[in-house]
Every structure is written in structure tokens, then in C-alpha cells.
C-alpha positions, 0 to 999 in steps of 0.5 A: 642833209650832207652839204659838201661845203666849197671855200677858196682862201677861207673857210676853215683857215685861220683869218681867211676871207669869208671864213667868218660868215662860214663858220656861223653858217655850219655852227648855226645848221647843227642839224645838218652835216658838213662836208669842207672842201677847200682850196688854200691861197698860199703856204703861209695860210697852210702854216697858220692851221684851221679854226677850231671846228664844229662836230658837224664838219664831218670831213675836211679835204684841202687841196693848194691852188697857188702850186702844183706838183707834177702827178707824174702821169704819162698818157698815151697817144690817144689820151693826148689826142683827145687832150690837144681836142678838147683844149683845143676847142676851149681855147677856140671859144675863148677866141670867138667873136662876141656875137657867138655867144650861145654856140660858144658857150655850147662848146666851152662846156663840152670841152670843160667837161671833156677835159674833167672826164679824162683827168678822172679816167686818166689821174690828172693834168697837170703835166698836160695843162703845162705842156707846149701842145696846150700852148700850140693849141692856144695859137692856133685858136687865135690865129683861126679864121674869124677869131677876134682880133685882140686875140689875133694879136697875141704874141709868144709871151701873150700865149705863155701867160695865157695858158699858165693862167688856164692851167692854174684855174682848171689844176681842181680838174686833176684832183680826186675829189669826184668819187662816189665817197667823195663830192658823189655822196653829198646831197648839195654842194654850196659854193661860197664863191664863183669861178674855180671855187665853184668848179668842184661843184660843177664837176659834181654836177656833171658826174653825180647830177648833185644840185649847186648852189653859188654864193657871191658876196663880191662877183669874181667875174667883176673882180677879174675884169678890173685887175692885170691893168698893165697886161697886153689887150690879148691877155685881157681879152683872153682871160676875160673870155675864159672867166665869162665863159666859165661863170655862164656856165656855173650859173647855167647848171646851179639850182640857185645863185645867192648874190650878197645884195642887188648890186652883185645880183646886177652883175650877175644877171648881166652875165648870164645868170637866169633871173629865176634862180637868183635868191639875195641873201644879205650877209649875217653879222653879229650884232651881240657886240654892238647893242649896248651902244646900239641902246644906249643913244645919249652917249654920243658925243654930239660935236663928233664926226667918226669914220671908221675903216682900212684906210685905203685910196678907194676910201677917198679920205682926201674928198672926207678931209676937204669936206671937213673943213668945209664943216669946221667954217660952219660948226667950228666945234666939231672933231673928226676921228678917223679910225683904222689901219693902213691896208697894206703898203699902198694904204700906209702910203695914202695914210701918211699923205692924208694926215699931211693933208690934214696938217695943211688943211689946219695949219694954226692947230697942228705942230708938224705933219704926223703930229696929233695935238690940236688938230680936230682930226684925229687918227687912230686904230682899234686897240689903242685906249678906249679902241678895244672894239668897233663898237667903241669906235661909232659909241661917241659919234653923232654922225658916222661918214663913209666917203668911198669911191668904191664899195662892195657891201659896206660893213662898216656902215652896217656896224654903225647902224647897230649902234643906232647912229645916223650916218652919211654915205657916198652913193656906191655899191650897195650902201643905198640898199643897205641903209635903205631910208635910214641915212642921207646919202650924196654923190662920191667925190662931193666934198661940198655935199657931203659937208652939207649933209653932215651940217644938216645932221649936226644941228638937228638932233632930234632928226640924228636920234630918229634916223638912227633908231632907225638904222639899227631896226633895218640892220636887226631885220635884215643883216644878223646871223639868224637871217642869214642861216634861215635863208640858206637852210630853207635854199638847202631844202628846195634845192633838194628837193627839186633835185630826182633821187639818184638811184640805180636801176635794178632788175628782179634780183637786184642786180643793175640792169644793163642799157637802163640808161641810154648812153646819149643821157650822159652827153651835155648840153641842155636837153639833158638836164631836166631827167638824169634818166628819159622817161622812156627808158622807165618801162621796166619794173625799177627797184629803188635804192635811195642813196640820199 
């Protein structure tokens, strides 16, 4: 099978976000091959250069999406008249009430796909995407009869940051990526993501009828709702229309759409997503590196609480430490090590304020209020002494604490649970899916019920030791490697499978057959979905010619 693999930001790039869960994916299914499609982040991720790579990644084609170079192509009168038509539309259904949505959604994708029809008959563009008739057309949507109001609020530079964002996310429409020796020869595209990562795949589909498979371990949709705080309501409302518009449509045309858990399935399916495609698949850890401390229970330390993370605000430390001297009144024995470095400069900031937090909270035991000595809360990262690995890090815990406020898929947890710890938790994301019954959980922002559930923990042993034996039979059922490519590669399979061969259609001599196919089979829209060729247009004797 020939996969045409999608990534952003990732995979094959040195330290990209989910590159690792990539490179296990392609290396475990050797019996396949390996097709990479890649957009990169930045210049800097382009320098750093690609990990070393599997002989079954047969191809790698990489385009940027942080910039884009004028192609230099020039189109005629009714190349822009049709441009100014379909953008047009676009920009009308991203400025259509609410309640529209199946009508909208119609023409969104019609004028997604008219867009991509004449970037691939015209060479591109990215002038056109750029020009002022993108912008006019983008005000006069807002300004239409019956558009919704914030859109009708947009101003000048309201429009400007509009279009500059549409421009940025639709430049994979001007690549030449959708021949048929390029994603046309692949028998499956897998995203590993939604929203532009994914409209590669969707082009492919349109174009060649090749089956898509998304992958969502965090929702871009959620992500794009929450970021541009400070932007105009017009801006919000906008961008959030075209990213809605665009992740309805990418999971209406997939085969199937793989959410990394129940939580990113729930938004999925608020989004549009048919219930009928979506298959959970956990994400694949190694869990070679955790099992001689996940065997090894006795050598924990049974006065020691351990946190293990990015020290960022969304982890919520402050309610960790408060909680903490809650449990020092109770079992004054106990130490808390907190274990990690500082995400970027907001992190490095909340670090900072929370090892003053930590000297305030125990005067007598602390010198100053970045010092260490006495203090039963410890700071440190992964590299120090005795820190080589995450390992090291939960191997002397009684209890591993998770304190976040907001939480995707909790790796760190799942770390823990392979070394066999028991663990208490906040109650967000999918930390209630992942550890099932195998730790306690409370509600975030609790310092006092997190104290309690930690006490109770610490003066039960016998219960620490059962829990944890059972967090680490969870974790080695459900989140390794092994799981994780069975999953897809069974997904791969049916996917195929469900999807018609494509083949030409031939007459006696073996030449095509003109009119085989009418030219209404081509248009978008629902009904065309099921048959890339009517049953009616199949009277005529066909020679077949598999290109799978």
C-alpha cells in the first residue's frame, strides 16, 4: 500500500510537534510505503534538517507555509473573473448567519474546489489570494444583505487581516502536489492533523477520488477558537467561520477521522463530524524506558509527592503548592520535587513566581526565595543529577500529582502509569479517560481536595501499591506503540478497501473511451460521492486497468 503521509510542523523535522508518533507509525508498517508530504513551521525548523529516515519513506516533498513567494503568474480576464467568483462566494459563506449552515456549507466547498480547479489549470495564487480584488470581494460579503452582524462591522484593517489569514491557509492550493505521479498515485492519504494539514488530502480527493483519513490528537478547530484574544469581534468571527466551514468539510469527504481520545472526539462530532467515521485511536508510547521502575514498585520513596511537566500558568502549580501545605499540617515528612523547565518566557516568569510562592508558603525552611536548602519543595529539571530520564523522575514517587487547568492528553500521566505509580489528578481533558479507575481524581482549582486525595494515598500503602499495578496494566493495554500501528493499519485497509478502484474506461482496442463518464459526475456535492462513475454510464463492455 502507498500511503501519502500529510504533516505540518512535524514529521520528518528534527524536533517537530508530533514527529515522534510519526516516525513509529511509518517504521513499524515496513510492509507498506511512504509517501511525506510536508508543510514546514519556520526557516529555523528548515535549517535544523529531517531525522534520519526509514527506507519505506519512498518520497519526501516539503513546501513552507510561514511565506510565500510571488509564482509570477499573470491571468487573464476570465481567469480573474472566475477568481473574484469563487472567492467571492467563499467570502459570502463565511459571512452567512448561523442558521445556513447545510446551504453555506454547500458553497463553501464549491468555491474551495473552484479555487483549487483553477490554481491547478492556471499555475497557482498566490498573487491573486494577495490582491485587492480578494479584499473588495471580502467587503462586499460583509457588507451583503443578511450578513451577520459582526461581520458587518468589519473595517479596513478588520478586512486586511481577514484576507492575509485566508491567503496563508489556502497557499497549498497553489502547489503542484496534485498530479497523477504525485498525491493521484497514492492509495490513501492520512493526515496528521486537521485544517490546512489536511487540505492536501482533500484536494487529492476531490481530484483523483483517493480515500482520507484525518488525525486529530489535539482539535485545530478548538485551538483556533481560543487563540487572537485581543483581535476585533469581526476578526474572531470571520476566521472562525472559514475554520469551521473548512473542518466540516474535511471530515464530511474523509473515510475516517481518528480523534486521540473522547474529549477531541466530542468536539469533533460538535463540529460536523459523522459519528460513523470516527475510530479513537490512543496515541503509541514507548514504554521500554519505563519498565524497570514500572517493575520495580519498592523503590519508591514513600514521603515523596513528584510533578512531573513544562512548568507553564495552565498547570496551575500555585493551587499544587497551596495544596501542599495543606498536606505538610497532616504528614510533615512529606517533600514535593517539581520536575521541569520553564515553557518559553511566560513559563520562566510563572516558574520564578512559583518558587517565591514556595518560600512564602514555608518561611522557617527556606533561605531566600530562589534558594533550595531546607525547603520540602524542590525544583529541578531533567538532566541534573540523578534526572537523566522521565523515568528517574516518577522512580521515587509514592504519588505523582497533576494539577492542570487545562489538558489535552496527559502524557506525563501516562509516563507515570508505566512506572506503576499511583497518581492523583485534576479533572480535565482526557486525564479521566486515560487513567480510567487507576488513580483518584478532583476538581481543578481545589487545593483542599487535592490535599485530601494525596493524604489518603500517602497513609495507605497497600492501596498506593494496588493502584498503581493497575495504572501500568491500563497503560500497557491501551497507550504503546504496537497498539497504535495496528490500529492505523487495520484503518489503512478498510479505508481501501471501501474505496472503487479507479480505472479508466476503455474501448476494444484499449484506447479511452470518450463520454464514458458524463461531465456532471465531476461537480461537488453530495450526490456524487458514492461512484466516481454512475452505474448507468457502465453498459458498454469495460477493460480494466488497475492503477492501485
Amino acid at each position: 500500500m502507498r500511503i501519502g503521509l500529510l504533516t505540518e510542523g512535524g514529521y520528518p523535522y528534527l524536533g517537530g510537534e508530533g514527529g515522534l508518533w510519526c516516525d513509529r507509525l511509518v517504521r513499524g508498517l515496513d510492509g507498506d510505503e511512504f509517501d511525506v508530504y510536508a508543510f514546514s513551521s519556520d526557516e529555523a525548523q528548515e535549517d535544523a534538517g529531517w531525522v534520519p529516515l526509514p527506507p519505506q519513506v519512498a518520497r519526501v516533498r516539503t513546501a513552507p507555509l510561514w511565506t510565500a513567494e510571488d509564482d509570477g503568474v499573470v491571468h487573464g480576464r476570465r481567469a480573474r473573473r472566475l477568481f473574484s467568483e469563487h472567492y467571492g462566494e467563499l467570502a459570502a459563506a463565511l459571512c452567512a448567519p448561523p442558521d445556513a449552515s447545510t446551504t453555506e456549507a454547500d458553497r463553501f466547498a464549491t468555491a474551495l474546489l473552484g479555487l483549487a480547479g483553477l490554481a491547478r489549470d492556471q499555475g497557482g495564487l498566490v498573487a491573486a489570494l494577495r490582491s485587492e480584488t480578494a479584499v473588495r470581494a471580502l467587503e462586499r460579503a460583509c457588507r451583503a444583505p443578511g450578513a451577520r452582524r459582526t461581520a458587518r462591522e468589519a473595517r479596513v484593517p478588520d478586512l486586511l487581516a481577514v484576507a492575509a489569514h485566508v491567503e496563508r491557509a489556502l497557499r497549498p492550493l497553489s502547489l503542484d502536489w496534485y498530479e497523477k505521479d504525485g498525491l493521484g498515485a497514492v492509495d490513501l492519504c492520512h493526515a496528521t492533523a486537521g485544517g490546512v494539514t489536511a487540505l492536501p488530502g482533500l484536494l487529492a480527493h476531490h481530484f483523483f477520488g483517493v480515500p482520507l483519513l484525518v488525525t486529530e490528537y489535539g482539535v485545530r478547530l478548538r485551538t483556533h477558537y481560543l487563540t487572537r484574544p485581543d483581535s476585533s469581534p469581526a476578526v474572531r468571527s470571520l476566521l472562525a467561520a472559514f475554520h469551521r466551514r473548512l473542518a466540516a468539510e474535511t471530515y464530511r469527504r474523509a473515510a475516517f477521522i481518528t480523534p486521540g481520545n473522547t474529549h477531541a472526539r466530542r468536539w469533533q462530532e460538535r463540529c460536523g463530524a459523522d459519528r460513523a467515521k470516527l475510530r479513537t485511536v490512543y496515541p503509541g508510547m514507548d514504554a521500554t524506558p519505563f519498565a524497570e521502575v514500572g517493575e520495580s514498585p519498592q523503590s519508591a520513596d514513600p514521603h515523596t509527592l513528584v510533578w512531573a511537566g513544562r512548568v507553564e500558568p495552565a498547570k496551575d502549580l500555585v493551587s499544587l503548592l497551596h495544596a501542599f501545605a495543606e498536606i505538610r499540617t497532616k504528614e510533615p515528612k512529606i517533600r514535593l520535587r517539581i520536575i521541569g523547565g520553564p515553557a518559553g518566557p511566560e513559563g520562566a516568569a510563572y516558574l520564578g513566581h512559583c518558587k517565591a510562592l514556595a518560600a512564602h508558603l514555608f518561611p522557617d525552611e527556606a533561605d531566600g526565595p530562589h534558594a533550595v536548602g531546607d525547603n520540602p519543595v524542590s525544583f529541578e529539571e531533567l538532566g541534573g543529577p540523578g534526572l537523566r530520564t522521565s523515568a528517574d523522575a516518577y522512580a521515587g514517587a509514592a504519588v505523582t500529582v497533576m494539577s492542570s487547568v487545562v489538558e489535552g492528553f496527559p502524557v506525563g500521566l501516562i509516563e507515570a502509569m508505566f512506572c506503576g505509580r499511583a497518581t492523583v489528578s485534576t479533572d480535565v481533558g482526557a486525564v479521566v479517560e486515560a487513567i480510567g479507575g487507576t488513580g483518584l481524581v478532583v476538581p481543578p482549582r481545589n487545593p483542599r481536595a487535592l490535599a485530601e486525595a494525596c493524604v489518603s494515598l500517602l497513609r495507605d500503602p497497600e492501596r498506593r501499591t494496588r493502584l498503581g499495578a493497575a495504572a501500568r496494566a491500563r497503560a500497557l493495554e491501551l497507550f504503546t506503540v504496537d497498539q497504535n500501528i495496528s490500529a492505523f493499519h487495520g484503518l489503512y485497509l478498510e479505508a481501501v478497501a471501501r474505496t472503487p478502484v479507479r480505472r479508466p474506461l476503455l474501448d476494444d482496442t484499449g484506447a479511452p473511451l470518450p463520454f464514458a463518464a458524463p461531465a456532471e459526475a465531476h461537480l461537488p456535492g453530495h450526490w456524487t460521492e458514492r461512484r466516481a462513475v454512475p452505474t448507468w454510464a457502465m453498459d458498454t463492455p469495460v477493460a480494466t486497468e488497475t492503477t492501485r
